[in-house]
C-alpha positions as CSV (number, residue, x, y, z in Angstrom):
1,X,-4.3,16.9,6.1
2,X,-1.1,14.1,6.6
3,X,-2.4,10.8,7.1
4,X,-1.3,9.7,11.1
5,X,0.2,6.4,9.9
6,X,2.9,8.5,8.0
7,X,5.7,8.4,10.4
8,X,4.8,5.1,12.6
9,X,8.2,3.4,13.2
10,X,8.4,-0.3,13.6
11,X,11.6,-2.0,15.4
12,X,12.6,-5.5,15.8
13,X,16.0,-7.2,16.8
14,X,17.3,-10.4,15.7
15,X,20.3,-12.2,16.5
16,X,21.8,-13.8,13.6
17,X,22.9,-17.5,14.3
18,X,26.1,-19.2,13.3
19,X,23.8,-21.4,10.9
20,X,22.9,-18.9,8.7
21,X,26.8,-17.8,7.7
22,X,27.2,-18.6,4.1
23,X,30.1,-17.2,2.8
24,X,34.0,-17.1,4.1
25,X,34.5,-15.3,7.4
26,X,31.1,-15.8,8.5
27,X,29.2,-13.5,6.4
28,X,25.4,-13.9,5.7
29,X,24.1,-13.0,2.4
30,X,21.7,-10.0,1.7
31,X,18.4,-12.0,1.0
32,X,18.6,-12.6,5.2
33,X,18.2,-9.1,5.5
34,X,15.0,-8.7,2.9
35,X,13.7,-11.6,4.9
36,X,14.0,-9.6,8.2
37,X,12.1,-6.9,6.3
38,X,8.9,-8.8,5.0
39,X,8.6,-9.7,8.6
40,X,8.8,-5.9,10.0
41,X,6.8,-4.8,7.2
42,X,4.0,-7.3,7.9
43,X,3.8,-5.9,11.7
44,X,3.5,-2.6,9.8
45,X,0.5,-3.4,8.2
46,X,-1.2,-5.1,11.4
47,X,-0.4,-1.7,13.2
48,X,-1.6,0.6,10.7
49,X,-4.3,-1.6,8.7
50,X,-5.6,-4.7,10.8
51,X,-4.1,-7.2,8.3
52,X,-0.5,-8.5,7.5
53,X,-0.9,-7.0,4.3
54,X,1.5,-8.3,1.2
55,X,4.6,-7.2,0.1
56,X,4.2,-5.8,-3.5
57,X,8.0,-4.5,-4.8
58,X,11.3,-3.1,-3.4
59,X,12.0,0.7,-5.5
60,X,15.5,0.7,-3.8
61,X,17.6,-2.1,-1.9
62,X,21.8,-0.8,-1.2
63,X,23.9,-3.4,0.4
64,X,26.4,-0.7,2.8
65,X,28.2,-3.2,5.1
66,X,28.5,-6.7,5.8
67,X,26.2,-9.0,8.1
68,X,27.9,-11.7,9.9
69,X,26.8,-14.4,12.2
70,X,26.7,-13.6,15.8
71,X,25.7,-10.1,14.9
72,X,22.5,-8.3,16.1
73,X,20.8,-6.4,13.7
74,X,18.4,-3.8,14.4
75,X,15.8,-3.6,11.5
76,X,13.5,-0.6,11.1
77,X,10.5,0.1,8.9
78,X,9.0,3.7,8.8
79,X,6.0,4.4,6.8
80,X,6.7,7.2,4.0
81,X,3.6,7.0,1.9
82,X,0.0,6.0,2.6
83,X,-2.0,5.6,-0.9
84,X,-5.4,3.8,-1.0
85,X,-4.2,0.4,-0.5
86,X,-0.4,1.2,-0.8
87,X,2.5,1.9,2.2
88,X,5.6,2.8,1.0
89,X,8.2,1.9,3.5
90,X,11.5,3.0,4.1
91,X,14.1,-0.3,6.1
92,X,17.4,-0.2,7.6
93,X,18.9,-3.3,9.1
94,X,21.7,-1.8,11.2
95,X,24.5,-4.0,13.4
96,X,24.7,-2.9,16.9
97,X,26.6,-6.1,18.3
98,X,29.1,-7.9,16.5
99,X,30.5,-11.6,18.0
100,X,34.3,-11.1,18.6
101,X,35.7,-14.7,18.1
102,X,38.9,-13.3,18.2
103,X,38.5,-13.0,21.4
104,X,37.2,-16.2,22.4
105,X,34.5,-18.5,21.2
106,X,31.6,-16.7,22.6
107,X,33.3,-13.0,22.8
108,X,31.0,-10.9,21.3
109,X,30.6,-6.8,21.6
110,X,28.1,-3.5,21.6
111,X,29.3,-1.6,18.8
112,X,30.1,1.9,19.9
113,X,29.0,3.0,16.6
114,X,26.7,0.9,14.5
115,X,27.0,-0.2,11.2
116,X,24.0,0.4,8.6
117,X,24.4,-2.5,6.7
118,X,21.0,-2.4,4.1
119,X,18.3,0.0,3.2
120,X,15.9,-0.4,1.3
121,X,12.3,1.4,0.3
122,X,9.5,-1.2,-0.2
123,X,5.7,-1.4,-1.1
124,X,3.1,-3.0,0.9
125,X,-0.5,-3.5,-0.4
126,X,-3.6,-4.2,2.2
127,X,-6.9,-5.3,1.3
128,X,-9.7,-2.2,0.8
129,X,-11.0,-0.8,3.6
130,X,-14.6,-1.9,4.2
C-alpha cells in the first residue's frame, strides 16, 4: 500500500531582489537557491508531519541555468520517499520572469518558456510519531 504523502507537491514563488546579485551581470549564487529549498521543504514537513522537521542531506544538487536578480523563481518540492522518520524530496527552482534592464530600469518579462535553473533531491528527518 503507497503512503498518501508520496506525491504531495509544495510550491512557493520568490522574487529575487537586486540585493542579493553577487556576481557580474547580476547573477545570484547557488546557495540562494538551497536556501529557497530548506524553506519549501520545511512547509513539507508541516503538511505531511505536523512539525517543520530538519533538513538532514542533499543526494543530488545540478546547477542548469543561471539566477539573476529581478527574476522570479518558482521552487517545487515533491515528496519521493516516506521512511519512518525520513522524506526524500525531489526540488526545482525554475525562472518564469526575468527583469529586462535592457529595456528600461524596471522592464522585466514572463518567460514564454522557463528556465530550470537547479534541482536537487534532499532528505528531511521529523521527529517519531507518537
Amino acid at each position: 500500500m503507497s503512503d498518501p504523502r508520496v506525491g504531495l507537491t509544495v510550491v512557493h514563488r520568490r522574487y529575487v531582489p537586486y540585493s542579493h546579485a553577487h556576481y557580474a551581470g547580476n547573477l545570484v549564487d547557488g546557495a540562494y537557491a538551497l536556501g529557497l529549498f530548506g524553506d519549501v521543504a520545511t512547509e513539507v514537513c508541516i503538511r505531511t508531519d505536523g512539525d517543520e522537521g530538519l533538513f538532514a542531506a542533499y543526494a543530488d544538487v545540478q546547477f542548469r541555468a543561471p539566477m539573476k536578480a529581478g527574476d522570479v523563481l518558482e521552487v517545487t518540492a515533491t515528496v519521493t520517499r516516506v521512511g519512518t522518520r525520513s522524506r526524500t524530496i525531489d526540488f526545482a527552482a525554475t525562472v518564469v520572469c526575468r527583469g529586462r534592464p535592457d529595456r528600461g530600469e524596471s522592464a522585466a518579462e514572463v518567460l514564454d518558456e522557463p528556465i530550470v535553473a537547479v534541482t536537487a533531491t534532499g532528505t528531511v528527518v521529523v521527529p517519531p510519531s507518537a
